[in-house]
N, C-alpha and C positions, 0 to 999 in steps of 0.2 A: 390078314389084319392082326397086328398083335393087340393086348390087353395092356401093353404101356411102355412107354420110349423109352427106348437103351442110347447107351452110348454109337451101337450099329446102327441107332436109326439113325441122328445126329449124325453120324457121316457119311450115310448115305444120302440124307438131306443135301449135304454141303456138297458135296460132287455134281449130284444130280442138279442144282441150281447152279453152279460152274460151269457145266457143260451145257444145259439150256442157255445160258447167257453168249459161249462163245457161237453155238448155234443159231439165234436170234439175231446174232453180230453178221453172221456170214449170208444169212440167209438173206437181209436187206441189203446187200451189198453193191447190190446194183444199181441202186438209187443214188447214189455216189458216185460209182467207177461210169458208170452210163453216160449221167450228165457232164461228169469230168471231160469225156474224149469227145462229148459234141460242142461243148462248148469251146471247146480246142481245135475242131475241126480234126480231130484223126480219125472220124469216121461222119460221112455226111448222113445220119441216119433223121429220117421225119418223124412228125409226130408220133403218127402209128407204128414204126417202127420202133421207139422208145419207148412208148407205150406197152408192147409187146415184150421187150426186154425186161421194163418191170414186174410186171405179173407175171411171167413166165415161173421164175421162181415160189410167186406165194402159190399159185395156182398147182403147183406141183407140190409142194408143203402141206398143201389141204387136200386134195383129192385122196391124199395117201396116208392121212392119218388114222383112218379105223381100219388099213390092213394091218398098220403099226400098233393100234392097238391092242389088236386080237394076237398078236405075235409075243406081245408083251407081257399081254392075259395066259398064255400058252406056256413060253418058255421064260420068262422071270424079264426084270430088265436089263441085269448085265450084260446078258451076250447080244442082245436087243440095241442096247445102247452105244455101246460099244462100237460094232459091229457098225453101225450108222456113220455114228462119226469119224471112221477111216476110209470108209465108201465114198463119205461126200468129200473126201478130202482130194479126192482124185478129178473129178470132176470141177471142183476148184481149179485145182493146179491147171488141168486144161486150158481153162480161160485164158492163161497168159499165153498161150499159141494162137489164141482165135483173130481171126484176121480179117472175118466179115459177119453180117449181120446172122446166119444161120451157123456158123462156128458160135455164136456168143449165145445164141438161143440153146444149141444143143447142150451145151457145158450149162448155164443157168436150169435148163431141166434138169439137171446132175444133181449140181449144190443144193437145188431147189427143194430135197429130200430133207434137209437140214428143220426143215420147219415140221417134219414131223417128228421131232423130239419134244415136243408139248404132249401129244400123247402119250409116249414113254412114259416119260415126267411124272407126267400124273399119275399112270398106273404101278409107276416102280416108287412114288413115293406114298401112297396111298397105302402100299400093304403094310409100310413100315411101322405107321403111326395107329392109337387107337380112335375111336371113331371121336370123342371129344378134341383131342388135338390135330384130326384132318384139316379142319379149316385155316388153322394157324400155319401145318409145316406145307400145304398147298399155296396158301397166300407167299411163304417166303419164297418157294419153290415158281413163283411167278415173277420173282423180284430179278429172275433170267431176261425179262424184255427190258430191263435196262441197254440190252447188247445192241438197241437198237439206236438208242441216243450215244452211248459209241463209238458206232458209225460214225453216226451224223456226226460227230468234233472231233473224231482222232483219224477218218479216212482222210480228208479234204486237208490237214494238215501234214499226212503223213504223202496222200501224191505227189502236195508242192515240194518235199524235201527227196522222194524218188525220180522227180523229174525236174532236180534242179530249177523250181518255180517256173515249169513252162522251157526251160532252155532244151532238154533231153526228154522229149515227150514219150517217149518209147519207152521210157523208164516206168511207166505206169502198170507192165508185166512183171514189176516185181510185188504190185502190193497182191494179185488173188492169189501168188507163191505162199507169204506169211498167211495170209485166212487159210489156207492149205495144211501150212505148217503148226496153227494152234489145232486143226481141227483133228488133226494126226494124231498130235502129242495129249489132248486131251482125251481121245480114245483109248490112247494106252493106260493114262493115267487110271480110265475108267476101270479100263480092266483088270489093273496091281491092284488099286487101292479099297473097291466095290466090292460086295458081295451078294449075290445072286437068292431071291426070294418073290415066291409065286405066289397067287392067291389059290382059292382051295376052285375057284372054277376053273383051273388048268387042266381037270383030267375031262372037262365036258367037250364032247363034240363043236365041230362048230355050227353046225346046227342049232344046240341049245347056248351057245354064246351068244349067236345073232340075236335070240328070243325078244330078249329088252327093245330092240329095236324098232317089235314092233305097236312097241306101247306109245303114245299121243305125246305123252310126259318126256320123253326123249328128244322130240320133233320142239314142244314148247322149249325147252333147255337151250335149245341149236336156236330160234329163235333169240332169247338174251342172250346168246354169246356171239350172234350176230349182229348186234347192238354193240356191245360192250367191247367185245376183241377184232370184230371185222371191221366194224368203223373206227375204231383206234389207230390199224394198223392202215387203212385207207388215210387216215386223217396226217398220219407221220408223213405221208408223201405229199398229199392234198395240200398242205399247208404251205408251202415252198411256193410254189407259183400265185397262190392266195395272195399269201405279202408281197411277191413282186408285182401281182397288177393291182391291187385292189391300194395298199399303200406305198407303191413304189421303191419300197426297199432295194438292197444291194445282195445279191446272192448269198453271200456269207451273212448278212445279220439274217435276212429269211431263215435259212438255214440253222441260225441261232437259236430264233424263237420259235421253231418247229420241235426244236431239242427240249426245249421248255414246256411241251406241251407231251412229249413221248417219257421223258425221263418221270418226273415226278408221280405219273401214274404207276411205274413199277415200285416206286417206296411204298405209295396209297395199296399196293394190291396186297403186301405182305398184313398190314393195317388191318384190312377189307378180310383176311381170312380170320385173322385174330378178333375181329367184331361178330364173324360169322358165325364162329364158335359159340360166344357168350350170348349171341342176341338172338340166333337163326336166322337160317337165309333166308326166310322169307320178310320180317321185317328190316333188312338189310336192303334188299332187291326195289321193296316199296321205295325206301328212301333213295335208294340210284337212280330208279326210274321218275320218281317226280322232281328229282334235280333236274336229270334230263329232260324232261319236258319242258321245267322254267328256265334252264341255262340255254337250251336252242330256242327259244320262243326269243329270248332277250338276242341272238344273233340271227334270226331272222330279218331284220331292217335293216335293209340296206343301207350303205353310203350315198346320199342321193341330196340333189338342190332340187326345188320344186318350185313352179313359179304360177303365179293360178290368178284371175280373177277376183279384188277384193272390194270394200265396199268404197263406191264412188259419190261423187257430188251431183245433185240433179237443181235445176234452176227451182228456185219457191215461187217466182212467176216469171211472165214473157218480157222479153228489152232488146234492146243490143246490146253485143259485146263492147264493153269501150274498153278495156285493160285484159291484158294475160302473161302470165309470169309463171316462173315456176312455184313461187307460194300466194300466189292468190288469182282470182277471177275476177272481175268488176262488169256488171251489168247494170245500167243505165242507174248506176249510185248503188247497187248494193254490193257490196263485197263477199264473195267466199272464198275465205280461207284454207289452202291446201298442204296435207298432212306430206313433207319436203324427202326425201332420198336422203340418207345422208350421204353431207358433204364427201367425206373420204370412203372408199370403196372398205369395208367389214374385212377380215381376214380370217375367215374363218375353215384357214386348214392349219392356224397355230392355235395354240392356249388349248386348255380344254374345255369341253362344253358336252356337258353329260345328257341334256336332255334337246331336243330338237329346237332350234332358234328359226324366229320368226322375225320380220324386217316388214312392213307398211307403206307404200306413198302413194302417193295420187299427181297423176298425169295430165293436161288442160287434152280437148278433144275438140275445141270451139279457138279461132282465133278472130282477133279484135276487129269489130264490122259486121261480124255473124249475127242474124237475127234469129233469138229462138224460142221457143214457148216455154210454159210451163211445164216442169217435171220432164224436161230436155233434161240429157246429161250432159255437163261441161265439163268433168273431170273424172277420167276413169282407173277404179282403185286397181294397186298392183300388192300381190300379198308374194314375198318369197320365203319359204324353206327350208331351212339345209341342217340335214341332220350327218352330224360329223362322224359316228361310228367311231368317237376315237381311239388309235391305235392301242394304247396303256390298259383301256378298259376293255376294250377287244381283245388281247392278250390274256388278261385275269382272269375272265369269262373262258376264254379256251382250255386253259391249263386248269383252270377248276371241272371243267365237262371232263378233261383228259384223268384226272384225280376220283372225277364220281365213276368214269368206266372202268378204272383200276381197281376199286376198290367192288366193282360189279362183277367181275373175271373170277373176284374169289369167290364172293358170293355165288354165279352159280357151278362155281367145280363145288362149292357145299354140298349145294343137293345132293353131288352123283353118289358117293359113297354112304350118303345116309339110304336112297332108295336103291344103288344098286351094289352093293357092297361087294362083292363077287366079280363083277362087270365093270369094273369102273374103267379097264382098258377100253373095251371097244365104247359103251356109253358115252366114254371121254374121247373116244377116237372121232366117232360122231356129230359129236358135239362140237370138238374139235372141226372136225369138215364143215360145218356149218358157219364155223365163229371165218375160219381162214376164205373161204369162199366170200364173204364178206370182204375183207382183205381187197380180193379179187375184183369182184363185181362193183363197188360200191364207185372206187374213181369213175370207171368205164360210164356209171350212173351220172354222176356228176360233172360229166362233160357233157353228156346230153343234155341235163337238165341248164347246166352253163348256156349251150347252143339255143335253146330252148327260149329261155327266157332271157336271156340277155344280163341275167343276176346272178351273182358268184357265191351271193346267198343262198342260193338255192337248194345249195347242197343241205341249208341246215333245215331250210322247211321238208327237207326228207327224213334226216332227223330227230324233230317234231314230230311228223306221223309215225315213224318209226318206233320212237319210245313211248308216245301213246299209245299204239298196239299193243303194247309187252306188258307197259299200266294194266292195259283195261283186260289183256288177257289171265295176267295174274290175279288180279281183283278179283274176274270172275270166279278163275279157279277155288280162289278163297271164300268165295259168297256161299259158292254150291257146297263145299265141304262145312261150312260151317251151318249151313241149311240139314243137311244131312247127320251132324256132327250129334252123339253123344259127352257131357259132359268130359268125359275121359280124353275123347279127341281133341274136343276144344283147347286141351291145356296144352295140347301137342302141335298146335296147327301151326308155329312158327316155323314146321319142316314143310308146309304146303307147296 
């Protein structure tokens, strides 16, 4: 860790987030190239199969981030980094030979290393800075998952112009050549331009590297950044079939407003270190977390019409029926008047309508000749409805969650170098495994939870529990320290 930024840190900052970015680009890449050739039909692959294709990659990005860590902690990050990104460049290029569903799998475990450059990242740019500007040059140094949005707008534009919009589908073996070809040429780059700096726990065992490990504080860390970067990065794919079934969008605006929701949080993370710094991460974290709480509680409520039992007309006493209509009743002279349907059927999947809308009428249950008594019902109330979840506000809400996770990512890489300063590779490699595995796990979740309940919402009542978890585990943490706390600590406890 130096005692204050040079011109060397600054561009090793600048590198290091250049080559996280083409990293992050390559690494999602399948989310793209996948659905491209199924919906083309040049490979008849199902669900589970595509499925599979996708995670393959994160799942191998995260399993492997705290050996990358500890590598980084050991031998500096140039040759670390380096060294990665000509690796996966190979494994890339494979893709474009693969010809059935275990050729695509085996090369996507390949590229799939790409994602462990977040751990590098972190530990090669952590030694650069001193410990007041960690949170700032880690936030820019995050502003690398932009590579993911990308994707998402320059892949799907650059197949149609490789395959002649569909005409020469084959042509689709030339786009994992160029993710090949940046990942090459950025390695080399790495290696002219970088230069090479270890922290002072590179001569420990790795025995005493692991140590941190096995502290509680580490496990809580992986926790928020399985909040903040596993659901992020689940949510960049998640989101895509959301808007085609839930509002019927067109692939490509899906695809749009999935972009919208992945990009902006990379600007919000550089933000997120820079507030980390000045505020601490712990009051940082507070505020991520009780966002998240109230921005998935608000997507929670479904899209849904409900039609329910409302209040009805009962006779005031016994007669016959002599009249019935749809706006009144007449019993032997008395009239009651019924609350009418409107005329024209409502349209309410246009305009907007922010708050759930309600609709009234009443039905006759008695027709003319019927004899009935007192406090009979003759008209039975109908209550509908429909709450719109509109598209516009549903969006805002998204990309503001996407904004509060970004700005959470930085917050907590804060912690690592304030508590483990020495350790921040493997700490961060960990942690890292934790946030990625997220990634992983989380769609897999919410398909079940999809099956489950029949609600596409669902995903976000997990969450809701989710970021309450993280709330009330941090809070505690903060209770007991501050229960324990000596005036002196007190003043300290926004590093909690």
């Amino acid at each position: 860790m130096q005692d204050k930024a040079t011109f060397q840190s600054h561009k090793a900052l600048f590198f290091n987030t250049l080559a996280f970015m083409v990293c992050f680009a390559a690494w999602l890449m399948n989310g793209v190239l996948v659905t491209f050739l199924v919906d083309n039909q040049v490979f008849k692959w199902g669900p589970v199969e595509i499925g599979w294709l996708l995670g393959i990659p994160i799942l191998t990005g995260s399993i492997f981030r705290l050996p990358a860590g500890i590598l980084t902690d050991k031998f500096g990050g140039k040759p670390v980094y380096g060294t990665l990104l000509i690796l996966c460049a190979i494994p890339m290029y494979l893709v474009s030979y693969a010809n059935d569903f275990w050729g695509f799998a085996a090369a996507s475990f390949g590229f799939g290393l790409a994602g462990v450059s977040f751990a590098i990242g972190i530990a090669y740019s952590s030694v650069w800075y001193p410990k007041n500007q960690q949170g700032t040059a880690l936030g820019i140094f995050g502003f690398g998952n932009a590579g993911a949005a990308l994707t998402t707008f320059l892949a799907p534009s650059l197949l149609g112009m490789l395959t002649d919009n569909g005409a020469h589908l084959d042509g689709w073996r030339t786009l994992p050549k160029i993710y090949a070809a940046m990942l090459a040429t950025m390695g080399i780059l790495f290696f002219i331009f970088t230069e090479n700096k270890k922290p002072a726990s590179s001569t420990k065992t790795l025995k005493g590297m692991l140590l941190p490990l096995t502290k509680m504080r580490v496990w809580r860390f992986g926790l928020y950044y399985f909040l903040v970067f596993g659901c992020f990065v689940a949510f960049s794919q998640w989101l895509v079939p959301y808007f085609l079934n839930v509002y019927y969008f067109p692939l490509v605006t899906a695809g749009i407003l999935a972009a919208m929701f992945s990009l902006p949080s990379a600007l919000t993370r550089a933000f997120g270190g820079w507030l980390s710094d000045r505020l601490g991460a712990r009051k940082v974290m507070y505020w991520v977390f009780c966002s998240s709480v109230i921005i998935s509680f608000l997507l929670v409520i479904p899209r849904m019409e409900i039609s329910s039992p409302g209040r009805g007309i009962m006779a005031t006493r016994g007669g016959t029926v002599t009249a019935v209509s749809n706006s009144r009743i007449e019993v032997d002279g008395k009239v009651y008047l019924l609350a009418n349907k409107d005329s024209q059927e409502i349209s309410y999947e246009e305009g907007l309508l922010v708050f759930p809308t309600k609709e009234v009428w009443q039905e006759p249950v008695v027709k003319a000749g019927d004899v009935v008594v007192k406090k009979q019902l003759l008209a039975k109330g109908v209550t509908r409805i429909f709450f719109q979840a509109n598209v516009w506000i549903f969006s805002i809400l998204v990309i503001l969650i996407g904004c509060t996770w970004g700005i959470g990512m930085a917050g907590v890489y804060k912690y690592i170098p304030d508590y483990f300063p020495e350790e921040v590779g493997v700490v961060g490699g960990m942690v890292g495994v934790l946030g990625g595995l997220g990634g992983f796990f989380c769609p897999i979740i919410f398909g079940y939870l999809l099956e489950g309940t029949g609600l596409w919402t669902s995903c976000w009542m997990l969450m809701f529990f989710l970021s309450s978890a993280c709330l009330i585990w941090l809070h505690s943490v903060v209770t007991k320290m501050i229960h324990k706390a000596t005036p002196a600590t007190k003043r300290n406890i926004e590093h909690a």
